[in-house]
N, C-alpha and C positions, 0 to 999 in steps of 0.2 A: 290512953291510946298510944303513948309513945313517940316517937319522930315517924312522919313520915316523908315513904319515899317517892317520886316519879321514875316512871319505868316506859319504855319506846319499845315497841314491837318491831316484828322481826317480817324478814320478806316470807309469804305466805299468810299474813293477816289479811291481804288485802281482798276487796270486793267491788263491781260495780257500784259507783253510786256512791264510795263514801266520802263523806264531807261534804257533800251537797246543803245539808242541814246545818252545819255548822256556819256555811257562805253564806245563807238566807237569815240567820239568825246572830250572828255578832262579828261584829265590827273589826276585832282585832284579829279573829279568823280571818276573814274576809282579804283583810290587807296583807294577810300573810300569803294567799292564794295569788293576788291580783300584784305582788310584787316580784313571785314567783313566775306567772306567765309572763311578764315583760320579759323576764330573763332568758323564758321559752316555753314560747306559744304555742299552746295543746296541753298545756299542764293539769289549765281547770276540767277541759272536757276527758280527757285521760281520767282524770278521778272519779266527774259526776253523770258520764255516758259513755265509756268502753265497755267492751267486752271482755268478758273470765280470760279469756283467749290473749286478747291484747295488754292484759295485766298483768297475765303469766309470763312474758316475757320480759325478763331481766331488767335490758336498757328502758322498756317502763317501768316494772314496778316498783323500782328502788326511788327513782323523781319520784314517783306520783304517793308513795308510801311515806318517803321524809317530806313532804309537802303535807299531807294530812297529818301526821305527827305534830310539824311543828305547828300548826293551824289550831289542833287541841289543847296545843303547850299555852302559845295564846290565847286560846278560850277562857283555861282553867286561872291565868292570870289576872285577863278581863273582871271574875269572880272574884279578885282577890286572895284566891290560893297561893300561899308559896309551900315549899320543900325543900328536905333540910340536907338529901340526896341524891343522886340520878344514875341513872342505867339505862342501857339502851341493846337488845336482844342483837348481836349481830348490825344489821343496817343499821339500825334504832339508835347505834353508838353514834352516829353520827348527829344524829340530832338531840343525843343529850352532851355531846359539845356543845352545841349552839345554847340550851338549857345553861349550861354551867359558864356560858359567856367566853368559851376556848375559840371559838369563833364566831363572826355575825353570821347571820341566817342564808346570808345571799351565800359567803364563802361556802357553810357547808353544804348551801344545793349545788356550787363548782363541786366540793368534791365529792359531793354522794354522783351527780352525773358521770365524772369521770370513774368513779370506783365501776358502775355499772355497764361502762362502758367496756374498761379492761374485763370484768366479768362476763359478761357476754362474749366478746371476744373469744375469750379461753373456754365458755365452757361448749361454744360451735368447732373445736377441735376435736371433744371427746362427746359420746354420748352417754350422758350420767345422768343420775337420780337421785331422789332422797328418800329413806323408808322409818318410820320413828316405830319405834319395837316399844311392847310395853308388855309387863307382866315379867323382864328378867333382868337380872342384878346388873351391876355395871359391867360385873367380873364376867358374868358368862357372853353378854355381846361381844365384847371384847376377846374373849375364846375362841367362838362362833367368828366371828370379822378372821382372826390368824388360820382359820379355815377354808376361807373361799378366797381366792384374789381377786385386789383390786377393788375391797368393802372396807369400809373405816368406819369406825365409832368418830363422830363430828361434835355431837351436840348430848352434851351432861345435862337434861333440861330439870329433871325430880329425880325422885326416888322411884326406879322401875318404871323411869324412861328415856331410851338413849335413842338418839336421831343416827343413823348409818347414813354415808355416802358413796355411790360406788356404779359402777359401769352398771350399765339399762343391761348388760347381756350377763353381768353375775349375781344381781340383785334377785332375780328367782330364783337361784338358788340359795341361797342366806334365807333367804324369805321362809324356803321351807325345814331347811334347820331351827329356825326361831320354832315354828310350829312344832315340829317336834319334840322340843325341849319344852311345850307348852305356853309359847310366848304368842304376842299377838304382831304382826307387821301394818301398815298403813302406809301406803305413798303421799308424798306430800306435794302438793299443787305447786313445784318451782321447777327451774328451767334448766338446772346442773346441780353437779356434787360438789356444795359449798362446803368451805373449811376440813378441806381436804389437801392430799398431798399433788390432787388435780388444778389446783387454785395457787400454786406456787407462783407461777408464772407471772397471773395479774396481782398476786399481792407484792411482788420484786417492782413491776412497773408500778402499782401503786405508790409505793417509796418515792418514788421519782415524782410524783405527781406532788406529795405532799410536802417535798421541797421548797416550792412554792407560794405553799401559802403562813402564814405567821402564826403560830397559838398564842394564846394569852394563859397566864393563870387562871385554874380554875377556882368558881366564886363559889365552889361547893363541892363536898365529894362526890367523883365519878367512878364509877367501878368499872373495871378491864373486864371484857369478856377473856382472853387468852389468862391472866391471871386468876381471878375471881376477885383481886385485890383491888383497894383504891390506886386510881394510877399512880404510879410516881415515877418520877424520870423519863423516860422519853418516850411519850406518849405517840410520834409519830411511829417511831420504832414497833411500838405495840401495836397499834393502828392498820398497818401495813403487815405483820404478823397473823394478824386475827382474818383474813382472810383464805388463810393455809392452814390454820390453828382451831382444834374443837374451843366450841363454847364453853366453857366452865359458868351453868348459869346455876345449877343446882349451888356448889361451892360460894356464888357471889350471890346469892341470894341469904343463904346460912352465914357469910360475912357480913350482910347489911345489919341480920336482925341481932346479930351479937354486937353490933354494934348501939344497940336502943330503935333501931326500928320496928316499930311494929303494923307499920300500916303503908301498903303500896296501892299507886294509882296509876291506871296503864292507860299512858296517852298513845290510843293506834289506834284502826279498827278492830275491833273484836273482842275479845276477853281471853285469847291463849295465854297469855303471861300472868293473869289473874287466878288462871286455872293452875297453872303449875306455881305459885306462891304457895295456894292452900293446899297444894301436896305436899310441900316441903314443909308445911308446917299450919296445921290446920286450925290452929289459935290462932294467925294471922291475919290481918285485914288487907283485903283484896278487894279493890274499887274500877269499875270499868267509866272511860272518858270516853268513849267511844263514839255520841252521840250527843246533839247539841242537848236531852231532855236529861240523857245521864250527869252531864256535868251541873244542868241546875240542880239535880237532886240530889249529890254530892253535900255531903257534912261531915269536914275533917274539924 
């Protein structure tokens, strides 16, 4: 089977309702939720009774998404699962800090709250979006994006699939460019153009935020989404970067498995990080935590 990895999903997994299952059913979830509302109140009902509506919006989804993250992380440990790596989609990096012991779990809900706070923020200046294009190379998105203003290639996700970010009023037109060249578009259920050059702003105030709080060494390797690499060096630096900066998930997915991984488990809701493992490589093990029944049925 190989080593394997944990993996944290990204803003847009999320769904009414989730974790509810995990709160009814183990302990160590439970206390991850009920330590998290203390901090701030509406956490648990934000996850297991809002609305699509009230999720999609930024300064919630990022709480209420690394709260079920780490809820799962504690599940899977409950079970006695460990892992021998970690990564985290975007948001998700935040809570495979907490995984790899960079920081306690309270600090990372300070700073995912504040990340989504400066996020929202910035992205109520511009009106943006995000469209994940499939069926064309990396090279021609990226052609197509130097075509239309104000469209970015964001997010490196597989092979023959790259995430755009870009104004609500250019993204029709790219849209049908892609079509033309025979590619497919899809908008994606978030609330601005992440890891963009529209994101500058709150990833600079982000810097400032993470000031504040102390890292530890990490007790495990953590992969950079802005490099693909395992961190090294100044991880705030990168941190505060990756907010303005495409995802390199494709490239840090292809560095895990050359590393001896062969088997990833996505603690989030849903299974999208599971789905783009086995495009990247479809001998690969791809495991969803998603769900209190999934994690018992789990056999690494």
């Amino acid at each position: 089977m190989g080593e394997v990895a944990l993996l944290f999903s990204g803003q847009g997994a999320q769904y009414p309702g989730m974790g509810q299952d995990l709160y009814d059913n183990s302990t160590a979830a439970r206390e991850v939720y009920d330590t998290l509302e203390a901090m701030r109140p509406g956490i648990k009902a934000l996850c297991f009774s809002s609305t699509a509506e009230e999720l999609r919006i930024t300064v919630n989804t990022q709480p209420a998404m690394f709260a079920t993250e780490c809820a799962i992380a504690a599940a899977l440990a409950e079970k006695g699962l460990t892992f021998s790596a970690v990564a985290g989609f975007s948001l998700g990096e935040i809570a495979a800090l907490v995984q790899a012991g960079v920081v306690s779990l309270e600090d990372g809900f300070r700073i995912v709250c504040e990340r989504a706070r400066l996020m929202q923020m910035v992205t109520e200046k511009y009106e943006t979006g995000m469209s994940a294009i499939l069926k064309l190379s990396n090279e021609k998105v990226e052609e197509l994006c130097s075509r239309v203003s104000d469209v970015y290639p964001v997010n490196y996700n597989c092979p023959g699939q790259v995430v755009v970010s870009g104004l609500v009023s250019s993204l029709p037109e790219f849209e049908e460019l892609v079509k033309e060249e025979g590619g497919r578009a899809m908008r994606l259920a978030v609330s601005g153009g992440f890891h963009s050059p529209f994101m500058k702003e709150a990833g600079d105030m982000f810097a400032e935020v993470l000031k504040e709080f102390d890292f530890r060494k990490p007790s495990m390797p953590i992969y950079s989404n802005v490099t693909g690499q395992v961190y090294d060096g100044d991880m705030k630096e990168l941190l505060s970067r990756q907010i303005s900066s495409p995802v390199r998930w494709q490239t840090l997915l292809e560095n895990m498995m050359a590393k001896g991984i062969r088997t990833f488990v996505e603690s989030g809701p849903g299974t999208t990080l599971c789905g783009l493992v086995k495009k990247t490589d479809k001998t690969a093990g791809a495991l969803s935590a998603a769900t209190w029944q999934a994690i018992q049925d789990l056999s690494i």
